[in-house]
N, C-alpha and C positions, 0 to 999 in steps of 0.2 A: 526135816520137820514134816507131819504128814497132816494132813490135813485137819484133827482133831486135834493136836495140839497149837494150830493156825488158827482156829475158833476160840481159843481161849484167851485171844487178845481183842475181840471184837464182837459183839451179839450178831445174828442173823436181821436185826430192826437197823443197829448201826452201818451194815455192808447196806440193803438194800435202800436206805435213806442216801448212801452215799452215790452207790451206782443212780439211782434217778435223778438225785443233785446234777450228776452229770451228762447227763440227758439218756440215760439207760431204760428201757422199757424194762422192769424186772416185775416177774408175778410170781407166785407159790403154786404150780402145778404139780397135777399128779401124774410119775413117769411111770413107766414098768421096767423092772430092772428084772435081769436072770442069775441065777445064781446055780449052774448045772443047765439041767433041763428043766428046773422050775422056776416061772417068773414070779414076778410078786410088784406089788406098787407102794411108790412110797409119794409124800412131798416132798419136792425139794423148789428152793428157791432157783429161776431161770433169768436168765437174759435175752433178750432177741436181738439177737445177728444181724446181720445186711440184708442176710441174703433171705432172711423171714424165717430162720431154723431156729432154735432154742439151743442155748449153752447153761450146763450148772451154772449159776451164779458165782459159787466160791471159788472155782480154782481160776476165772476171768479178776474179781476181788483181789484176790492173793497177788495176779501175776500183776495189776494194777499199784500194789504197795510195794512191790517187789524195786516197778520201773520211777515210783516216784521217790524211794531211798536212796535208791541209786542216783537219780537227778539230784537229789537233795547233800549227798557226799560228796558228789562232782562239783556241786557249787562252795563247798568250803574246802578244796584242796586249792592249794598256792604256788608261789613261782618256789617257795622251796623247798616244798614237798616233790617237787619236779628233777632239780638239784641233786638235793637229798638222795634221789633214785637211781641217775646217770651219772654223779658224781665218780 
């Protein structure tokens, strides 16, 4: 799934309400991106790092629903799904 179709489960107001819930510094800066040898700038929603650098926002979002589905499966498999498997 690439990332445009990852946005169609969520507004850009919903990710960054959730990343700050979480204690996320997130802002809408303007980056410069390259595209060849010509740059151009765009908005994109940010997070800040540890280390004081700036990450897109989306693809930190995505891999954060990614790890909480994941926890979220793991907590309803059972001893016989476990069976089931080694059996």
């Amino acid at each position: 799934m690439d990332m445009n179709e990852f946005k169609m489960f969520f507004s850009d107001m919903e990710m960054v309400k959730r990343l700050r819930e979480l204690g996320g510094i997130v802002e809408e800066r303007r980056v410069e991106r390259w595209s060849g040898n010509e740059s151009y700038n765009v908005w994109l929603w940010q997070i800040k790092k540890g280390n004081g650098e700036w990450a897109d926002a989306l693809p930190v979002y995505r891999d954060l629903l990614t790890v909480g589905s994941a926890r979220m499966l793991a907590g309803s498999v059972n001893t016989f799904d476990l069976l089931n498997l080694i059996k």
